[in-house]
C-alpha positions as CSV (number, residue, x, y, z in Angstrom):
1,X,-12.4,-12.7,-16.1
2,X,-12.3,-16.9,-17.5
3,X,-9.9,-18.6,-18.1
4,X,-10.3,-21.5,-20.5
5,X,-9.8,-24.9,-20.1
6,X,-7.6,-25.5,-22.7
7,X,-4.8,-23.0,-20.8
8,X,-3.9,-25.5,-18.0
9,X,-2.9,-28.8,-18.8
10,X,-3.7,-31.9,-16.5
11,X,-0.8,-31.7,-13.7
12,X,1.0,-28.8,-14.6
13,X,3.6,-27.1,-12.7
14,X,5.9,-24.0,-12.8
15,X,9.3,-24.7,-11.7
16,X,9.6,-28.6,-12.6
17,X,13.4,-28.6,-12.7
18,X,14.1,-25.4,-10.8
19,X,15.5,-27.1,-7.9
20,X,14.7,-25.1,-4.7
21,X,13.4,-22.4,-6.1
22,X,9.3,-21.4,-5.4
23,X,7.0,-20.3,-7.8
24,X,4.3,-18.6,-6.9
25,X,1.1,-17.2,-8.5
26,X,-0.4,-13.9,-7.5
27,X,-4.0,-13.2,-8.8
28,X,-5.2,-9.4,-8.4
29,X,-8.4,-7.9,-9.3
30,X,-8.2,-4.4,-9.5
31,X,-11.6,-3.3,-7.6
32,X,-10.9,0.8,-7.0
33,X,-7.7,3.2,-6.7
34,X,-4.5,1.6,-7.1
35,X,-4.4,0.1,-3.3
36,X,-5.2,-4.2,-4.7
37,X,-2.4,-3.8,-7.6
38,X,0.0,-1.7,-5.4
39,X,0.1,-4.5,-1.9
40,X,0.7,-7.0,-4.9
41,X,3.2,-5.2,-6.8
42,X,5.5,-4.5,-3.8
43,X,4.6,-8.4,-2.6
44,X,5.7,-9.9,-5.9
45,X,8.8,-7.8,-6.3
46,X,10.0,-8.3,-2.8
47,X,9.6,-12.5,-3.1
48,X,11.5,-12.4,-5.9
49,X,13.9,-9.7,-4.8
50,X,15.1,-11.3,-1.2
51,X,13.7,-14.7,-1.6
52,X,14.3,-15.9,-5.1
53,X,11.0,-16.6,-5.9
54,X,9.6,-17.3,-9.8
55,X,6.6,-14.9,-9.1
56,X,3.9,-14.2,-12.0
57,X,1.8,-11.9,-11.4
58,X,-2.1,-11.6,-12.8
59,X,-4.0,-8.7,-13.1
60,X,-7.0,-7.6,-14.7
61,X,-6.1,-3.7,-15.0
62,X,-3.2,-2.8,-16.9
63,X,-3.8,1.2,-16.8
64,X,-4.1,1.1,-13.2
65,X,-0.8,-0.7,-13.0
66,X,0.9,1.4,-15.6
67,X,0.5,4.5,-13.3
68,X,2.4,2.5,-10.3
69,X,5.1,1.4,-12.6
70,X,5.7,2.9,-15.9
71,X,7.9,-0.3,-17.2
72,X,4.2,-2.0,-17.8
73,X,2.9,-1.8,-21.2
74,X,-1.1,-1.9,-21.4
75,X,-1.2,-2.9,-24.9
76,X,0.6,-6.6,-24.3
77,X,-1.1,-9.8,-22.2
78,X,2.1,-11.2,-21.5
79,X,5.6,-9.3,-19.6
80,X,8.1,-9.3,-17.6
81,X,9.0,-6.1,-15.1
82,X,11.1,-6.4,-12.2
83,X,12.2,-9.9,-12.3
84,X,8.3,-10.9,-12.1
85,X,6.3,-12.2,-15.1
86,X,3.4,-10.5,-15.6
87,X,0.2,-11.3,-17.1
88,X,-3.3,-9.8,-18.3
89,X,-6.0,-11.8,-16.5
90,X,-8.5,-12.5,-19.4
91,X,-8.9,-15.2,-21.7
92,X,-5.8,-14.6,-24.0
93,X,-4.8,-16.3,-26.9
94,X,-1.4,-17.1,-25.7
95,X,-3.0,-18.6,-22.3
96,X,-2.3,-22.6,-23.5
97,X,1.4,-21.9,-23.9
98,X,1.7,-19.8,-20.7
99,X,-0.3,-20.7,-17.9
100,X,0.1,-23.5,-15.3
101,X,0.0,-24.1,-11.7
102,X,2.5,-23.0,-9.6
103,X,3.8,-24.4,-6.2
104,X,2.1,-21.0,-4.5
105,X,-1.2,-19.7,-5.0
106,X,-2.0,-16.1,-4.0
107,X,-5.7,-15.0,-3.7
108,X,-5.5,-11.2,-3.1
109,X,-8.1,-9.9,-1.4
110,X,-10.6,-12.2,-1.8
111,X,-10.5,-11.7,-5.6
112,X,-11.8,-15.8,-6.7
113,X,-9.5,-17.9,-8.8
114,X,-11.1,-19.0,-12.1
115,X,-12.6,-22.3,-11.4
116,X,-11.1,-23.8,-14.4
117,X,-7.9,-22.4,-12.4
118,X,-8.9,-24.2,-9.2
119,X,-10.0,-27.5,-11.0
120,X,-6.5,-27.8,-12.3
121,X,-5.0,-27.0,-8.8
122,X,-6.8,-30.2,-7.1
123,X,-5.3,-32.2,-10.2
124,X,-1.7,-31.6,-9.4
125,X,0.4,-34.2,-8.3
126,X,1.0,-32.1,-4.8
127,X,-1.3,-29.2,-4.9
128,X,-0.2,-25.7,-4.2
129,X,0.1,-24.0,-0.5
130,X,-3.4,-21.7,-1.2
131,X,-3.4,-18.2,0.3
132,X,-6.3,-15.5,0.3
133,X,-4.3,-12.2,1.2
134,X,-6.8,-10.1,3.3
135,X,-6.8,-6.5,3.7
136,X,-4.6,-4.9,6.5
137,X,-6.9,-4.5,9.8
138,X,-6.1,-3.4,12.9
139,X,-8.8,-4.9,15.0
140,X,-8.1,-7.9,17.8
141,X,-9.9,-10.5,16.2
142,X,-7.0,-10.6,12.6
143,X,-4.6,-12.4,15.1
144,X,-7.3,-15.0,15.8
145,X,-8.0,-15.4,12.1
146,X,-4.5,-14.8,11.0
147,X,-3.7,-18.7,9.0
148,X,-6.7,-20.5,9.6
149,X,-7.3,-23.1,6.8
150,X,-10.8,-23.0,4.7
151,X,-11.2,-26.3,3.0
152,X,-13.0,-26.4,-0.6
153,X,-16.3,-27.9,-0.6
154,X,-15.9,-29.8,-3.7
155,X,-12.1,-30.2,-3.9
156,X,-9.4,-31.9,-1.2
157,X,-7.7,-28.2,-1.3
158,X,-7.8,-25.7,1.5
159,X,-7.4,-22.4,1.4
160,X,-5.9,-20.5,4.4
161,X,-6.0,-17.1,5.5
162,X,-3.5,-14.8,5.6
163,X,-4.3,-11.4,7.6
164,X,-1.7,-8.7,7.1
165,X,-1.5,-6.1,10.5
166,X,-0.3,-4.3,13.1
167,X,0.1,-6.7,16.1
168,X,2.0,-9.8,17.6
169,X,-0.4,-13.1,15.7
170,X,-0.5,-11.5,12.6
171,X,1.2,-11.6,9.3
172,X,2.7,-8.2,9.8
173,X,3.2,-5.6,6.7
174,X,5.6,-4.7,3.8
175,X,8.2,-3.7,4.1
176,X,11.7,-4.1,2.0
177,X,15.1,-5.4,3.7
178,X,17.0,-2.6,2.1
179,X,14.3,0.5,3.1
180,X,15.8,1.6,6.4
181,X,19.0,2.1,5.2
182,X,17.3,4.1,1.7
183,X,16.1,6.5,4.0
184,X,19.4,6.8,6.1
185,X,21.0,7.8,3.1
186,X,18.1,10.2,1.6
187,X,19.0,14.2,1.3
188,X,16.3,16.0,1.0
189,X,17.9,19.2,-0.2
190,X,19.1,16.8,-3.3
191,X,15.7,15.7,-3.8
192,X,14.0,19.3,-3.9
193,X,16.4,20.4,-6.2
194,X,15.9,17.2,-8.5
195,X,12.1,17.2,-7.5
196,X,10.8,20.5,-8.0
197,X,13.8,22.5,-9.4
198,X,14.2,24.5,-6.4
199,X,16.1,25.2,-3.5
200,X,14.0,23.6,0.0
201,X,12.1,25.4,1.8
202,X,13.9,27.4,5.1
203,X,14.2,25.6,8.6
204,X,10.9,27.1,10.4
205,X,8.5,25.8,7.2
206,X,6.3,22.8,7.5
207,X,6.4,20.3,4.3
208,X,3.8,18.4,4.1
209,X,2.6,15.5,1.7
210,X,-1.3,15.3,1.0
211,X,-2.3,12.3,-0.8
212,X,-5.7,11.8,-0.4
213,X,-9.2,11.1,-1.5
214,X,-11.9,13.8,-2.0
215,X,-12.5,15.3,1.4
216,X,-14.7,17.9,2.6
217,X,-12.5,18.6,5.1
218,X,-9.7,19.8,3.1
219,X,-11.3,23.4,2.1
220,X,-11.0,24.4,6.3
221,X,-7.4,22.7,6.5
222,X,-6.4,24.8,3.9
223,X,-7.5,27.9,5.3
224,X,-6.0,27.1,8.7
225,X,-2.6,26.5,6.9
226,X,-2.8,29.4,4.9
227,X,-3.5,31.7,7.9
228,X,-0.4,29.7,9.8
229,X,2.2,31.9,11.8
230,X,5.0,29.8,10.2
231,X,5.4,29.2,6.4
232,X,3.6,25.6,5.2
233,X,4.9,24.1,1.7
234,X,2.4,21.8,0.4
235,X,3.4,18.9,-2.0
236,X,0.6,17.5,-3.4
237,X,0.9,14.1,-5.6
238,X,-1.9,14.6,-9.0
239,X,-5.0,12.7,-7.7
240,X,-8.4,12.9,-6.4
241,X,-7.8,15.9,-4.1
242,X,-6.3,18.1,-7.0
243,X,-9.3,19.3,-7.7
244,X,-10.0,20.9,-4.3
245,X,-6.5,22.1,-4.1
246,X,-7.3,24.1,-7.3
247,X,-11.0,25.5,-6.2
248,X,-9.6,26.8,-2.9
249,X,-7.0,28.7,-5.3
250,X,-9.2,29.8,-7.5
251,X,-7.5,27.5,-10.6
252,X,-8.9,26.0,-13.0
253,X,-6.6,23.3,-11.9
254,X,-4.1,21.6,-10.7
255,X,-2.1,19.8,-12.9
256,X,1.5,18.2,-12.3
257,X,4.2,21.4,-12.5
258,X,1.5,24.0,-11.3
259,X,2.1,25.9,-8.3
260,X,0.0,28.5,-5.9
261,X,-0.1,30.7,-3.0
262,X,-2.0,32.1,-0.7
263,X,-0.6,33.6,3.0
264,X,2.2,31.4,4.4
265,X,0.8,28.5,2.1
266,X,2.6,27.5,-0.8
267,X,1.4,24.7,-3.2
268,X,3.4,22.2,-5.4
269,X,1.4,19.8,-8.1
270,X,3.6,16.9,-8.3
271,X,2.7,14.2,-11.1
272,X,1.2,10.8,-9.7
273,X,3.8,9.0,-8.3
274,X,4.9,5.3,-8.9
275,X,5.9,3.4,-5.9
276,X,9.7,3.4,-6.1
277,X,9.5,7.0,-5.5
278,X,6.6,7.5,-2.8
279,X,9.1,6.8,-0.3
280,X,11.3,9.5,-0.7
281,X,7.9,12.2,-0.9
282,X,7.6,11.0,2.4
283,X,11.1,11.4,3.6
284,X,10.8,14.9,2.3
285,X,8.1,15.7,4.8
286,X,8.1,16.6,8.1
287,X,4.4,15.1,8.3
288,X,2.6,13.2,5.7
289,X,-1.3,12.2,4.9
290,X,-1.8,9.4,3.5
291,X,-4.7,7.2,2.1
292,X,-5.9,3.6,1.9
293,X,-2.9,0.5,2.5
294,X,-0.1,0.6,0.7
295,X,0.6,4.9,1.7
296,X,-0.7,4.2,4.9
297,X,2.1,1.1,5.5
298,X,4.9,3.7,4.1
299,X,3.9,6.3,6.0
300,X,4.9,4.3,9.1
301,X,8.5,3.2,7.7
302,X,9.1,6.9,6.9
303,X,9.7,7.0,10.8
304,X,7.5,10.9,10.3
305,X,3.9,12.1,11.9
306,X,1.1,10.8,9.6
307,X,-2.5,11.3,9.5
308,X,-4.4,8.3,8.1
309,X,-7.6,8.8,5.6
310,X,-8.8,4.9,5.9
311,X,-11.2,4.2,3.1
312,X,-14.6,5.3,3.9
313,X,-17.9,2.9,3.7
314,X,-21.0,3.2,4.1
315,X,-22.9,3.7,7.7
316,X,-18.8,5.2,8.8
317,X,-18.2,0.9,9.1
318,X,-14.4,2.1,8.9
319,X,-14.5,4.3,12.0
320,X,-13.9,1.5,14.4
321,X,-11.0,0.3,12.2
322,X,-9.4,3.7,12.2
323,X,-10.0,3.3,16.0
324,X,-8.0,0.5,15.7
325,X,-5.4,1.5,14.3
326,X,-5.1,4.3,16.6
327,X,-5.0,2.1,19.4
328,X,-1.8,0.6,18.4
329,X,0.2,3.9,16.9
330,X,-1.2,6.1,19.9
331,X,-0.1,3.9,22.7
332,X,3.5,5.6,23.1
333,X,1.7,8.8,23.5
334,X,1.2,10.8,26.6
335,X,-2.8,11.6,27.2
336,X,-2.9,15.1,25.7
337,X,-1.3,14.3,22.8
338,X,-2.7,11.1,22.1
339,X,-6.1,13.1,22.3
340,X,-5.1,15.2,19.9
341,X,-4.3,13.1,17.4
342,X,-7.4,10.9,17.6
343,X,-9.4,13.8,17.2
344,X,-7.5,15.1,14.6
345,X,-7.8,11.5,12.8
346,X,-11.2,11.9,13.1
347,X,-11.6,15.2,11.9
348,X,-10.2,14.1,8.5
349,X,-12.1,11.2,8.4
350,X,-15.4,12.8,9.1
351,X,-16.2,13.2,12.7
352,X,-15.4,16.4,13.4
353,X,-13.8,19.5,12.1
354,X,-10.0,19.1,12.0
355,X,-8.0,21.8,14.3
356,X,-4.3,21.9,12.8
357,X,-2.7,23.5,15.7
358,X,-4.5,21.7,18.3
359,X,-3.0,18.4,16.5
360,X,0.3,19.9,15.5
361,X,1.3,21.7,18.5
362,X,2.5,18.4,20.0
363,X,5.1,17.7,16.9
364,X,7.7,16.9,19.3
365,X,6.1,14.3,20.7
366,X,4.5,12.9,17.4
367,X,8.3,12.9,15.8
368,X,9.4,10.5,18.7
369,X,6.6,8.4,18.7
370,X,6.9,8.0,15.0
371,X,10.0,6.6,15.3
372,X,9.4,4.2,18.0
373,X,6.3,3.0,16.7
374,X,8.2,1.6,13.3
375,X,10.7,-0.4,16.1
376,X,7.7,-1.9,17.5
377,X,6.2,-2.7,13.9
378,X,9.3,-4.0,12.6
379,X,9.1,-6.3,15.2
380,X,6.8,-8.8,14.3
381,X,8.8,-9.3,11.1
382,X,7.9,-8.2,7.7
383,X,4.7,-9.7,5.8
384,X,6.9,-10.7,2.4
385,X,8.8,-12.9,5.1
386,X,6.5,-14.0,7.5
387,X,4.9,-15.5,4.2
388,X,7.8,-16.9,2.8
389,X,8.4,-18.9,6.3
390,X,4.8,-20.1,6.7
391,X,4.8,-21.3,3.2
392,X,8.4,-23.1,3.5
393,X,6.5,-25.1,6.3
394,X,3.8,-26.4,4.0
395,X,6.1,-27.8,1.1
396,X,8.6,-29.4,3.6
């Protein structure tokens, strides 16, 4: 993905004569899913949503971006969506007019800048606060690493880390100033109606959000909720998992607007669904499953019982960072229940075979400590803010 020379004159800068305004370049290389582009999208929108930042955003995969928000056309290199300028990362045409160096460089996930990029960054007359935006961990050691500085080898720049998480030390996670109150308001008999042109389902039915990757597990969930006592409404955003959902129906497929049944379970294909509305799937569920960051992060404001699918690697290196994770959310829990839900975790990560009523006959308890677990989160601040603060101490 270059970037030629000729795009970044000797010194430049975003935001000359903007007075105290930031501006702040975010560089995002899509590498699977929709996970890189979605942390960024919500990152960029919030900075210049609450903090007034001039945020332009740079990403090399316009489809995958289209699909989280509809507003971005994949047939122009240069727009503007939400306040935040975006641009294709490629060698464009129009890059010499465009592109210069702004007072805030963001690295996500470890993506590299162009080194023409770079080079131009040690030749401005300040050079920019540098962050490389890690993935959100769990594990002890982020709050150690959590704004170190990495100095270039060849240029006086340094680079410092910035670890996203889910303890005290760390940089925290996303989350909007207005959300809270969003949910406050939500009615979820409004948004079934709107949703899925239908009345909700009765009081003593489950609703339950499944976004997810492919899963072998899935095939012996679904039988457990079909053969469930109590009715189980299924909602499941078009993805990876639809085609599952469809073999265990016998369906060709299962395409957004298509609905099944089988026993107490009843099916609902929703079409993929861009950010601004994920929340309010979640909302609408009494217990979600979620996959990857950005879900997994929203699950936890939603303030319902979640079950986490981390992404999987090779030799199950993501096992100890779902154990992790568990630490932290399961603490509130009395032991049985706490058990339960580790094993359930598990189960739908690969260790095990999941056992729904094992896991879900301690809702009560999961409902509570879903909501006291986002109090504890929201306590060490939000990551849009905790950045904006740590970089406010670098330009002073």
């Amino acid at each position: 993905m270059p970037i030629s020379s000729e795009a970044i004159p000797d010194g430049a800068r975003v935001a000359e004569d903007a007075g105290s305004d930031i501006a702040c370049d975010i560089f995002c290389a899509v590498v699977d899913n929709f996970g890189d582009i979605g942390v960024c999208w919500r990152l960029a929108r919030q900075l210049v949503a609450e903090h007034g930042w001039q945020v332009r955003l740079f990403v090399d995969d316009l489809k995958a971006f289209h699909a989280l928000c509809p507003a971005v056309d994949t047939a122009l290199d240069s727009q503007t969506a939400a306040g935040v300028a975006i641009e294709y990362w490629h060698t464009p045409s129009h890059a010499g007019d465009t592109l210069q160096i702004a007072d805030v460089v963001i690295e996500a996930f470890g993506c590299e800048l162009p080194s023409v990029y770079v080079a131009a960054m040690s030749r401005r007359g300040t050079p920019p606060v540098w962050l490389n935006l890690e993935y959100l961990s769990a594990e002890d050691w982020v709050a150690d690493f959590h704004l170190r500085p990495s100095p270039h080898p060849r240029y006086a720049l340094a680079k410092t880390f910035f670890f996203p998480g889910l303890g005290a030390g760390t940089g925290g996670v996303l989350k909007e100033g207005t959300l809270d109150a969003e949910r406050e308001a939500f009615r979820r008999d409004v948004w079934w109606r709107a949703r899925l042109g239908a009345k909700p389902p009765p009081s003593g039915a489950t609703v339950i959000s499944l976004f997810a990757y492919e899963n072998p597990a899935v095939d012996c969930l679904l039988e457990q909720w079909r053969d469930s006592p109590t009715p189980i409404a299924l909602l499941v955003p078009e993805g990876r998992i639809s085609g599952a959902i469809a073999r265990f129906f016998g369906l060709a497929g299962f395409a957004a607007g298509s609905k099944a049944k089988s026993g107490s379970l009843k099916a609902y294909a929703l079409g993929f669904v861009e950010q601004p509305l994920y929340d309010a799937l979640l909302w609408a569920s009494d217990i979600n499953f979620v996959r990857g960051e950005d879900s997994f992060v929203r699950a936890q404001w939603a303030q319902k019982p979640f079950v986490w699918q981390i992404y999987p690697q090779a030799d199950d290196a993501h096992l100890p960072k779902l154990d992790a994770a568990l630490a932290h959310y399961a603490n509130g829990l009395p032991e049985l229940a706490r058990t339960a839900l580790g094993r359930f975790w598990h189960a739908w990560n690969g260790a095990g075979k999941p056992d729904w009523n094992d896991f879900w006959g301690h809702r009560a308890l999961l409902e509570q400590r879903a909501s006291g677990w986002a109090g504890e989160l929201a306590g060490i601040g939000d990551l849009a803010g905790n950045l904006a603060e740590f970089v406010k101490t670098q330009l002073k």
